[in-house]
PLY file of the C-alpha trace (Angstrom):
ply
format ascii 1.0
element vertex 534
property float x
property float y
property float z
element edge 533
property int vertex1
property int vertex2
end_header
10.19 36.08 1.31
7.80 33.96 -0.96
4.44 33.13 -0.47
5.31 29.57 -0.06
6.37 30.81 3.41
3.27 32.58 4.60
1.89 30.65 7.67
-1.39 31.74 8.98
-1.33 32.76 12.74
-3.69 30.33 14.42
-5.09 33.32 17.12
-5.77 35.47 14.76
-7.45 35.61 11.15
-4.29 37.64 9.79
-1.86 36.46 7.95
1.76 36.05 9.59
4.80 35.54 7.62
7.16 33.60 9.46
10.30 31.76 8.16
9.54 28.23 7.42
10.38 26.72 4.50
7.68 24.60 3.17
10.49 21.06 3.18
11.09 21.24 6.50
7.20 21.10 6.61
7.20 18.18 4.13
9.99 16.46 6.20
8.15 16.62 9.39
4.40 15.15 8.36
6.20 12.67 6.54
8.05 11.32 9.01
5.31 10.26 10.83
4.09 8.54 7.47
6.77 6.78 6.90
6.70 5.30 10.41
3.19 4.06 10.16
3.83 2.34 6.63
7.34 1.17 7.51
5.58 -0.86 10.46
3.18 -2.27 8.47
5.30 -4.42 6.74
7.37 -4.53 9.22
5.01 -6.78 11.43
4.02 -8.84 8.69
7.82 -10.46 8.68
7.49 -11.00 12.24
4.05 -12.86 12.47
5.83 -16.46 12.69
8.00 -15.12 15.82
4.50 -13.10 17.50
2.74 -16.56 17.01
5.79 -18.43 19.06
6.27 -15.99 22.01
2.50 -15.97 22.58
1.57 -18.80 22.31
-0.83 -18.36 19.40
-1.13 -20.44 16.09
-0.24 -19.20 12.61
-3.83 -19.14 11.61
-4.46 -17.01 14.83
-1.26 -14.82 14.38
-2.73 -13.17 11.11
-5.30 -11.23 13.15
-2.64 -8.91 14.13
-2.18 -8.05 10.80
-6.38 -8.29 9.45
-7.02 -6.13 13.13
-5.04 -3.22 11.75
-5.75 -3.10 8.04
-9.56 -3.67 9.22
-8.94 -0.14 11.49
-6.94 1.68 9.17
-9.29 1.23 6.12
-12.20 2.65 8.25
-10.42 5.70 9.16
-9.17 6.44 5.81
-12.39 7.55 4.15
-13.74 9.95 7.22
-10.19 11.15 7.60
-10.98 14.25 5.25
-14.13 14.36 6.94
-12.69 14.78 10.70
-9.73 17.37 9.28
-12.53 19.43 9.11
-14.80 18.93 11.58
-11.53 19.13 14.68
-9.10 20.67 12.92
-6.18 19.86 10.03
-2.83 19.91 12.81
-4.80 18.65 16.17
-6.53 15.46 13.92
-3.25 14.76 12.31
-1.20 15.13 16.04
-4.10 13.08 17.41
-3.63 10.59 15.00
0.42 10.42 15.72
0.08 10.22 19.28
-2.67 7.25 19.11
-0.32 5.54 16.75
2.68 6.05 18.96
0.65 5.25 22.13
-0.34 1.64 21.06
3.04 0.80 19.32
3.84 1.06 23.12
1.30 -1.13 24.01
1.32 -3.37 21.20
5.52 -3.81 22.46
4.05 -4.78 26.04
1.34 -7.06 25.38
0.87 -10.01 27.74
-1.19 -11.74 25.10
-2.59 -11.97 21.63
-6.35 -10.68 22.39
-4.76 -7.51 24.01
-2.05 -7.22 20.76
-5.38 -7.52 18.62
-6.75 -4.98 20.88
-3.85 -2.65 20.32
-3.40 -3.26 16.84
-6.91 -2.15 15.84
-5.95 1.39 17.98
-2.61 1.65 16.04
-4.52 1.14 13.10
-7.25 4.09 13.82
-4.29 6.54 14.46
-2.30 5.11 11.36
-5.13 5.19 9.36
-5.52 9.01 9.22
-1.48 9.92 8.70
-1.50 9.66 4.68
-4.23 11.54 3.75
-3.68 14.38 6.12
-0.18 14.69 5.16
-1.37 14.74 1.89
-3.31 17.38 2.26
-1.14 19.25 4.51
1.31 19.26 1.27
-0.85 20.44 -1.07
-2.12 23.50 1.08
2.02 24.26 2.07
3.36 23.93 -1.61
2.24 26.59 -4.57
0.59 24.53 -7.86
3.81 25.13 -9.22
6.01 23.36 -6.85
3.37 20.71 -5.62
4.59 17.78 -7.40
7.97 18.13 -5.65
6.73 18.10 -2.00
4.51 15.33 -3.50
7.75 13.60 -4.25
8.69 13.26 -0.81
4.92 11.98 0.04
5.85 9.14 -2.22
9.06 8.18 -0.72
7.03 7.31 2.40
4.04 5.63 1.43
6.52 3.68 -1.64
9.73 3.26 -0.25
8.47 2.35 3.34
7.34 -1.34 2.39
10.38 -2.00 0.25
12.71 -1.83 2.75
10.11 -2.78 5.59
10.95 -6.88 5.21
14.42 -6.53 5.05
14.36 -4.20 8.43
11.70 -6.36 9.79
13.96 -9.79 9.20
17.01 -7.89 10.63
15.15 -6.76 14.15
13.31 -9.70 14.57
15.88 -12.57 13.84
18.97 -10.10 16.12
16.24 -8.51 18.79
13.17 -9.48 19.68
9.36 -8.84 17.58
8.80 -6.56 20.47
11.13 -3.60 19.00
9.31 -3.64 15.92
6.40 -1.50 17.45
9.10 0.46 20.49
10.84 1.77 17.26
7.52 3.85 16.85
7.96 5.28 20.11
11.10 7.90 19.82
9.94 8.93 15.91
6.11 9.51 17.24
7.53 11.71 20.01
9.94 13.68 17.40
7.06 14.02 15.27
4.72 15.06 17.78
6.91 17.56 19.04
7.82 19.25 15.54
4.49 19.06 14.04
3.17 21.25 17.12
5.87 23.80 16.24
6.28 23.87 12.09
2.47 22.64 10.83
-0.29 25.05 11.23
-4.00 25.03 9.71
-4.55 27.35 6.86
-7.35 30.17 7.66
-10.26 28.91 5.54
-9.44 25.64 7.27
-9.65 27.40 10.57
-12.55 29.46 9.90
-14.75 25.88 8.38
-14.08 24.67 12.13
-15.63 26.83 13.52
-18.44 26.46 11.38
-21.68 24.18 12.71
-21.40 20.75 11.82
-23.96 18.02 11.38
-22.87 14.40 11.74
-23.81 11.90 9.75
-23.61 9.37 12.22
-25.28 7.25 9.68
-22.84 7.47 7.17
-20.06 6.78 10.02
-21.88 3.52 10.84
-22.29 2.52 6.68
-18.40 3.31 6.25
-17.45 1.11 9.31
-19.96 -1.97 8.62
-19.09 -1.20 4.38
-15.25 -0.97 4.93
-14.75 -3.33 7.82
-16.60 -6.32 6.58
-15.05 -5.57 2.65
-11.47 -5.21 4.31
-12.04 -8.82 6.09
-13.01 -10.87 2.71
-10.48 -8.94 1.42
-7.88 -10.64 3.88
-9.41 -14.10 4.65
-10.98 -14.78 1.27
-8.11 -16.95 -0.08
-7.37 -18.63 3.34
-10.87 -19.60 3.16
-11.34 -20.74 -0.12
-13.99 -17.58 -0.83
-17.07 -18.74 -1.59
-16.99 -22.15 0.25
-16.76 -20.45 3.60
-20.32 -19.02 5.22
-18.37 -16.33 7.06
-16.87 -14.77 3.48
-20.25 -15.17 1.74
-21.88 -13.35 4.82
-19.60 -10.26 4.97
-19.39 -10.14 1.57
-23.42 -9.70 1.28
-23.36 -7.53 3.96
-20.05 -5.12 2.19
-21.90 -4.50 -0.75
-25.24 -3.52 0.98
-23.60 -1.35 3.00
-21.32 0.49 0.88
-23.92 1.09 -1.79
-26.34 2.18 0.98
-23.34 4.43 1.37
-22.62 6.10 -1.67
-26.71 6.84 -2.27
-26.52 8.60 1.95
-23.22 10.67 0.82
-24.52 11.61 -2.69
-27.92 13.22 -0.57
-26.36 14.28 2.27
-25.81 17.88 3.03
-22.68 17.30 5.15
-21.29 14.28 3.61
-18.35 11.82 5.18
-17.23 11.52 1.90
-18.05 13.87 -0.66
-18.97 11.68 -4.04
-19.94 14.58 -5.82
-16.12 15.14 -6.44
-16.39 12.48 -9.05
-18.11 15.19 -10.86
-14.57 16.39 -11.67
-12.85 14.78 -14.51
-8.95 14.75 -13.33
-10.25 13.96 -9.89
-12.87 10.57 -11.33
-9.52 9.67 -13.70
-7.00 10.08 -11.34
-8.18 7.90 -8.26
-8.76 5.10 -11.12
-5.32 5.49 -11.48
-4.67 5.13 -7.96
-7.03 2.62 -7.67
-4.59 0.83 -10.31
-1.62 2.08 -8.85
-2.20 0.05 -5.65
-3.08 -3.31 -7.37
0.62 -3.39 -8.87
2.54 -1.54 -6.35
0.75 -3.58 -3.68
0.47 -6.92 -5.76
3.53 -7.04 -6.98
5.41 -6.24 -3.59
3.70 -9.21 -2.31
4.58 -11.42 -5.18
8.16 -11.45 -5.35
8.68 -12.05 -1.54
6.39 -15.20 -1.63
8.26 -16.12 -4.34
11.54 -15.86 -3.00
10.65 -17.60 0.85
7.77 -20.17 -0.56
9.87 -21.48 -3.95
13.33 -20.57 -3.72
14.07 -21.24 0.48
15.03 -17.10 0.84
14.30 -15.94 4.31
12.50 -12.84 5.11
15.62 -10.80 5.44
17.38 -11.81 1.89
14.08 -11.54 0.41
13.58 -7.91 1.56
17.52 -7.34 0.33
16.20 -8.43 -3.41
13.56 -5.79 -3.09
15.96 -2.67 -1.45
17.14 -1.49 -4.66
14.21 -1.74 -5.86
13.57 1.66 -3.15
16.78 2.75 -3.59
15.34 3.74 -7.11
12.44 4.79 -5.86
14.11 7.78 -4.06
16.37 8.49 -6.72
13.33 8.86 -9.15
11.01 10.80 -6.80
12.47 14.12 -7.40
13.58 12.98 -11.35
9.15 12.37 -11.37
8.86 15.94 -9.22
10.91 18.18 -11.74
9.39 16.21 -14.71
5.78 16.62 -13.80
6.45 20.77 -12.98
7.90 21.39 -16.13
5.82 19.32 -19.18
2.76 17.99 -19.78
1.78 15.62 -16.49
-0.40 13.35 -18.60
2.85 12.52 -20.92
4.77 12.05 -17.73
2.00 9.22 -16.34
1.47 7.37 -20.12
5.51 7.66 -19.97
5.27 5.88 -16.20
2.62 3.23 -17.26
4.58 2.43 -20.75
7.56 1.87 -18.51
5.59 -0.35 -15.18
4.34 -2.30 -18.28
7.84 -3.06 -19.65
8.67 -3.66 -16.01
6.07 -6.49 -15.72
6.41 -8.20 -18.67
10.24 -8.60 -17.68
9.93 -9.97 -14.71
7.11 -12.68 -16.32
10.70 -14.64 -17.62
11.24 -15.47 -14.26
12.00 -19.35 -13.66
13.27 -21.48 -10.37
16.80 -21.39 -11.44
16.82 -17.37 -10.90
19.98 -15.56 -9.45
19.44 -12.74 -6.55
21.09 -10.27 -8.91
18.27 -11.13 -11.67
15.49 -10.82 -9.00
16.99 -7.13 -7.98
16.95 -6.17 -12.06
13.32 -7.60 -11.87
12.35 -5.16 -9.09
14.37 -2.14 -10.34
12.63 -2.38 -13.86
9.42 -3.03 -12.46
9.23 0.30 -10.39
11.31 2.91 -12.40
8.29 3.94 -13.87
6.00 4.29 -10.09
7.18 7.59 -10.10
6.48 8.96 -13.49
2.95 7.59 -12.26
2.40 8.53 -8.33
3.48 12.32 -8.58
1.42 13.26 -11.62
-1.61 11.41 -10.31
-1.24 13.37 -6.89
-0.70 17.15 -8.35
-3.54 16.62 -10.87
-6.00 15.57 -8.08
-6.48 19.21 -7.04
-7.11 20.45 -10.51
-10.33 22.31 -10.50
-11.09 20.99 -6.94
-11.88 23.79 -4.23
-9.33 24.60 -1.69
-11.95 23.20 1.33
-12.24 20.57 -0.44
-8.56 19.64 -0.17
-9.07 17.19 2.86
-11.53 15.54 1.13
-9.85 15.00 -2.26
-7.01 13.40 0.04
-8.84 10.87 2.46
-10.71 9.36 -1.09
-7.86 9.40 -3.06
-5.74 7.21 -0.46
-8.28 5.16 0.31
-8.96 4.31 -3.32
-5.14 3.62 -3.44
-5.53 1.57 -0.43
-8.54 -0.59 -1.82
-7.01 -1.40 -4.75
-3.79 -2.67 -2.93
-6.32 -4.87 -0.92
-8.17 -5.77 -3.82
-4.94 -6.56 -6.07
-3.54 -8.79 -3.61
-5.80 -11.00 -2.34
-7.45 -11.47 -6.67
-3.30 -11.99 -7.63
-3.37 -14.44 -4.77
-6.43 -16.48 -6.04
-4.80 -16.19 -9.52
-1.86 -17.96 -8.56
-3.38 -20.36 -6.02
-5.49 -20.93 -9.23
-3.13 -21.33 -12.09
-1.02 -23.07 -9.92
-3.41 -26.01 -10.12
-4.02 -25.71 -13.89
-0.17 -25.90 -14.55
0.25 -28.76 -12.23
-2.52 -31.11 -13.71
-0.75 -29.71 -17.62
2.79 -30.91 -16.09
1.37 -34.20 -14.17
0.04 -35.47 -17.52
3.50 -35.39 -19.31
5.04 -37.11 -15.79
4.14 -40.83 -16.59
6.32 -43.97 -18.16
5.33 -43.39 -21.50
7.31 -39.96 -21.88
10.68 -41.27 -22.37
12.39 -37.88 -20.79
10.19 -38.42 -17.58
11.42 -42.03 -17.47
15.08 -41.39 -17.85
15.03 -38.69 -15.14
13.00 -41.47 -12.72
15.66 -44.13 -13.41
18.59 -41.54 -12.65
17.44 -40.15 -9.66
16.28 -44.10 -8.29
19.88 -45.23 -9.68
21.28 -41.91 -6.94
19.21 -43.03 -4.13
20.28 -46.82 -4.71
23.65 -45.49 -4.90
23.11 -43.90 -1.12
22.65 -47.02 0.06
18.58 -47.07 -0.79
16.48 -50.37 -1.76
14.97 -50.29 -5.09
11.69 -49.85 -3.60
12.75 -47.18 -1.06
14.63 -45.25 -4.10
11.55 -45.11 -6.74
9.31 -43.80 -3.78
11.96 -41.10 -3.23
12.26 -40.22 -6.92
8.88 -40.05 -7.79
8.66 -37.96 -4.78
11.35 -35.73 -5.69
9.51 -35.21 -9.33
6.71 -34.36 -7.67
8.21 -31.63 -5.46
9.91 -30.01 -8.96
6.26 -29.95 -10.64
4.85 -28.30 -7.94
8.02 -25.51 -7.81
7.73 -25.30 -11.88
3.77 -25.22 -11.89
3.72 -22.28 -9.07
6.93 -20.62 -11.19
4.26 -20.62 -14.18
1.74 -19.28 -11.96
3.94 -16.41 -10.95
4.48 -15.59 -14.19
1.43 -15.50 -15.80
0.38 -13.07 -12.86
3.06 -10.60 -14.14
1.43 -11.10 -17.64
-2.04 -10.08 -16.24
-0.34 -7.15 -14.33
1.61 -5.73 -17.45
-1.37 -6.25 -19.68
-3.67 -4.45 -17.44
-1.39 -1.00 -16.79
-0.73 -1.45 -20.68
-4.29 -1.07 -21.75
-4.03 2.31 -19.17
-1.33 4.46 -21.25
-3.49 6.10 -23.42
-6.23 7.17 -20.79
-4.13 10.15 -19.05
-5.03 11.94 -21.82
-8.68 11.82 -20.57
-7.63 14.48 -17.88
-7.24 17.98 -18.30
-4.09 19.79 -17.64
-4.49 23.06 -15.25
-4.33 26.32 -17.28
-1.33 28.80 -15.98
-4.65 31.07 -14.62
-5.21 28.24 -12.12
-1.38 27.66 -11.52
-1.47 30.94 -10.93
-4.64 31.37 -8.70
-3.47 28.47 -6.91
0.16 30.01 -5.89
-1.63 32.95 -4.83
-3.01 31.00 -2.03
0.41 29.95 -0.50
0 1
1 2
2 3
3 4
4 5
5 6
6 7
7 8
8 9
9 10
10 11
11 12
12 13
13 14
14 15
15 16
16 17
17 18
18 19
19 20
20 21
21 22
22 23
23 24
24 25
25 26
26 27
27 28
28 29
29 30
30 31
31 32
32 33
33 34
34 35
35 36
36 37
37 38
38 39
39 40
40 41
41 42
42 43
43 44
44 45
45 46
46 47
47 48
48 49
49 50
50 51
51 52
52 53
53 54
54 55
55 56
56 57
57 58
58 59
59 60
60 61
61 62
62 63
63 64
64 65
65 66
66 67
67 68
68 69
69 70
70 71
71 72
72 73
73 74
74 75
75 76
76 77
77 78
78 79
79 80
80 81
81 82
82 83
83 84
84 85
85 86
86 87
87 88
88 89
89 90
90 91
91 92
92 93
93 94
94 95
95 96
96 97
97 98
98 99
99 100
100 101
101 102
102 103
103 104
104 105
105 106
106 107
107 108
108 109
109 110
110 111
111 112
112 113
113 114
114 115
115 116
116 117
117 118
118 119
119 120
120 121
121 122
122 123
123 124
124 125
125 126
126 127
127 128
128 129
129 130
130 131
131 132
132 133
133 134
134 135
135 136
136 137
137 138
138 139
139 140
140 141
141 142
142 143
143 144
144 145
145 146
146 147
147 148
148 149
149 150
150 151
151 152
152 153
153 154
154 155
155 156
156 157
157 158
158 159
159 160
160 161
161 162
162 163
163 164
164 165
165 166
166 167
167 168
168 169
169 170
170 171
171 172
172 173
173 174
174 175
175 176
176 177
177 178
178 179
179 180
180 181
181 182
182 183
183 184
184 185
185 186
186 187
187 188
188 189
189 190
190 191
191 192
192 193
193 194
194 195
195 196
196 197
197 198
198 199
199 200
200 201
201 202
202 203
203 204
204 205
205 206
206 207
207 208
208 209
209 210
210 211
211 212
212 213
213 214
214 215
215 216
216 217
217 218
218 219
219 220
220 221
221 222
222 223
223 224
224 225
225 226
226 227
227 228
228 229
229 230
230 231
231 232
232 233
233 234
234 235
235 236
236 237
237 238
238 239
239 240
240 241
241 242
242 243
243 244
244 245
245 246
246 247
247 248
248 249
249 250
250 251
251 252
252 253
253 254
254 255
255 256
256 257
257 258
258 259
259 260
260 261
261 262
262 263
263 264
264 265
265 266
266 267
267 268
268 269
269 270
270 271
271 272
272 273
273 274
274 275
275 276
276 277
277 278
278 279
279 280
280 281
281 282
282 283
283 284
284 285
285 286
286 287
287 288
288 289
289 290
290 291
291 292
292 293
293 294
294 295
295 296
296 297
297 298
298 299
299 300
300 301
301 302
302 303
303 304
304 305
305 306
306 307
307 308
308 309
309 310
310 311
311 312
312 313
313 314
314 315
315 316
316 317
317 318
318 319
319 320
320 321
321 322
322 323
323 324
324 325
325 326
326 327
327 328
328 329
329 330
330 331
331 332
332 333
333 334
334 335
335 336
336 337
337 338
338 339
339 340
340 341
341 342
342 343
343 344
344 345
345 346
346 347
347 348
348 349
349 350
350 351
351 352
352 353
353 354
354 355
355 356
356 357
357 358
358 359
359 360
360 361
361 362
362 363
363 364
364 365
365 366
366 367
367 368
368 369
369 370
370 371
371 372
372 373
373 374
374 375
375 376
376 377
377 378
378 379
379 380
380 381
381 382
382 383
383 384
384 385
385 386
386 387
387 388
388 389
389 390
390 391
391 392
392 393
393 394
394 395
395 396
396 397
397 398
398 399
399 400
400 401
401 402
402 403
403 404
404 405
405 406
406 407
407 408
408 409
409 410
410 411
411 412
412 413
413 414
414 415
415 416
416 417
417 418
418 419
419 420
420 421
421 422
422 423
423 424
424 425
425 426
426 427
427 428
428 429
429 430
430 431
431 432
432 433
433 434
434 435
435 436
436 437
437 438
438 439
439 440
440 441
441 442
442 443
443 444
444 445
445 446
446 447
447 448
448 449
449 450
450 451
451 452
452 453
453 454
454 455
455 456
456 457
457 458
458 459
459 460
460 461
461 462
462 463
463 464
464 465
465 466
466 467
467 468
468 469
469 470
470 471
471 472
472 473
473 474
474 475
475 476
476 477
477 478
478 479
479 480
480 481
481 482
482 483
483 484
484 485
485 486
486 487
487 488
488 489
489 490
490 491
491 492
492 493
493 494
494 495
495 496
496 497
497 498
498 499
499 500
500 501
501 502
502 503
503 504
504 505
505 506
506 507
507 508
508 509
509 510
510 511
511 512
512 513
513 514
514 515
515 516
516 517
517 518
518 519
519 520
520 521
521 522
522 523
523 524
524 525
525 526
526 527
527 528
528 529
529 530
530 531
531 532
532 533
């Protein structure tokens, strides 16, 4: 038997070897995971059919999504925090039962105030899943074998939103929105129910609960006013044109007071929420920049080519989710491909490797135009995450490097949170960007659009001499032509717009291959030390 299948026995302080193979531990915190990211964007498909059955306008509708990203991003700093303070298994089996608990309520809500309601509780129990399965992995696998139970990590939290439109189009437009949240309910009880069985807390873990803790129940109230407040600018700054709206401006102010009120209370606290000192470390400080990166494109980018394909090209939710399946179909394939890789050479070489390739990926998909076929958008979305992999495993085994094992908890709560932020942060700047150029391609294309361009005025006359053809009057056909130009230089200005975005994007993780090298790769005495903790 290997050490890999030591499992401490929770009433005593011995060891106990018992036969479980670290997978099947993988495969059972990640299926909870995958669940809570799956239904994520899973309910974003289905805000349009929400807003109908309850009565609620579109503008009201998004709250159900804001309510539960607003939750989750409190939770996912303290989550490290709260592993240790109740207990690795019983936090994480809390977390799965609140999440399962209000997918059941969010199914059988009467109204949208008590679907807000429900939301922000499915968000505090989804909110804590990533990181503590995170960590979970990295305590269950040896140093040596870490970045292949991190591959399966990565098929949740990267192949869950790929396929989550596509699955959310399918339910909602054959079912009902309702069964988007009651799918929840079997998987949480599975998960529940195997977790209690196959996942047990290490012994230092066991023995730091039962050490005295002192909360920082200021640092608690910094994260939730910090976080909260950041998470909502984050989500209703574009809707409300940022800085013109008193409510952004406000909670903006009142973000960045708070969080840097934060970091100086967790940098001087004994018992920190979130221990900044980590940054001390150099792999840990470079790799959640890296996340923090990793989450603009993976996030931005999965947002891009779906408003793409509904807002320009007439797609619906489900075919635009079908453009974006392979697109995870690659992603599992490579997972393991990224796992092996990263175990056997250098890791850094493996991430410059993944960043060379996103970059390639990205510049690609900038030749994008409004004549595009589906099979060119699925090439676009294959190319563009080949390289995630290469990137996410790498990242995730070198955050532990020269961290200590109680720190583990810790390490994952920041880390995913970073990861998280910059997802937030990359869409809703990407969104700006294009709302943005969008405008300065349109006033570039309206100033060609008059009678003195002789290619603008032969395409007026032809599409005037069409309408008059229908049966139009000359009047009647020229205010229908112009009209139609006008509706092809808004497509082709927000076409540009897309593609400069992809420009920005493959610019920025191009300036980003040569900084892996910045980390430091962990000598075979801490492989070694490490594996003699599993």
């Amino acid at each position: 038997m290997t050490r890999e299948n030591e499992i401490t026995n929770l009433s005593s302080g011995a060891p106990d070897r018992v036969l479980i193979n670290p997978w099947i531990v993988a495969m059972t915190v990640t299926l909870a995971t995958f669940m809570e990211v799956l239904d994520s964007s899973i309910a974003n498909v289905a805000l349009p059919h929400i807003a109908g059955t309850l009565g609620a306008s579109p503008e009201e509708s998004t709250w159900v999504i804001t309510s539960y990203l607003v939750s989750s991003a409190v939770v996912l700093p303290i989550s490290g925090w709260l592993s240790n303070l109740v207990g690795r298994k019983r936090f994480y089996m809390s977390c799965v039962a609140i999440f399962t608990a209000s997918s059941l309520l969010c199914a059988l809500a009467p109204s949208l105030p008590m679907l807000i309601l429900f939301r922000i509780l499915q968000g505090a129990g989804g909110g804590g899943l990533q990181p503590t399965e995170q960590a979970i992995l990295a305590d269950t696998f040896s140093a040596k074998k870490r970045a292949m139970g991190f591959a399966m990590y990565g098929v949740a939290i990267l192949v869950a939103p790929a396929i989550g439109p596509t699955l959310g189009g399918w339910i909602t437009d054959n079912y009902s929105w309702h069964w988007i949240f009651l799918i929840n309910v079997p998987i949480g009880i599975l998960s529940l129910l195997l977790t209690q069985r196959i996942v047990h807390d290490p012994a230092y873990l066991r023995n730091m609960v039962k050490s005295n803790f002192r909360v920082d129940y200021a640092g608690i109230g910094l994260i939730v006013v910090g976080v909260g407040f950041l998470q909502y600018v984050l989500d209703k700054g574009q809707e409300n044109d940022w800085f013109s709206s008193n409510a952004i401006v406000v909670s903006l102010i009142i973000a960045i007071f708070a969080l840097v009120l934060l970091v100086v209370r967790e940098l001087t606290h004994e018992n920190p929420i979130m221990d900044l000192r980590l940054l001390s470390k150099r792999n840990f400080a470079t790799a959640i920049t890296f996340s923090f990166v990793l989450g603009m494109v993976l996030n931005g980018s999965t947002v891009l080519l779906p408003q793409f394909l509904q807002n320009d090209l007439g797609y619906t939710a489900q075919q635009a989710g079908m453009a974006l399946s392979p697109g995870a179909i690659v992603l599992i394939f490579m997972m393991p491909i990224a796992g092996v890789l990263a175990s056997k050479f250098d890791p850094r070489v493996i991430i410059a490797t993944g960043f060379a390739l996103t970059a390639f990926g990205l510049f690609h998909a900038s030749s994008i135009h409004s004549g595009v076929s589906f099979e060119t958008m699925v090439s676009y979305r294959v190319i563009q995450v080949i390289g995630i992999p290469l990137i996410f495993i790498p990242i995730s085994t070198l955050n532990y490097v020269g961290v200590p094992r109680d720190k583990f908890n810790q390490v994952s709560g920041i880390s995913n949170f970073v990861r998280n932020l910059g997802g937030g942060i990359g869409i809703s700047l990407l969104n700006n960007f294009i709302a943005r150029q969008g405008q300065v391609h349109r006033n570039a294309l309206t100033a060609h659009t008059n009678h003195a361009n002789p290619f603008f005025e032969q395409q007026l006359q032809g599409m005037m001499q069409n309408f008059i053809a229908m049966g139009a009057s000359k009047a009647e056909a020229s205010h229908r032509a112009l009209a139609q130009l006008s509706a092809q230089v808004d497509l082709q200005s927000n076409v540009l717009s897309f593609a400069s975005s992809f420009w920005v994007l493959g610019f920025l993780v191009l300036f980003l291959i040569p900084l892996p090298f910045l980390m430091r790769r962990p000598s075979p005495a801490e492989v070694k030390e490490t594996a003699a903790m599993h």
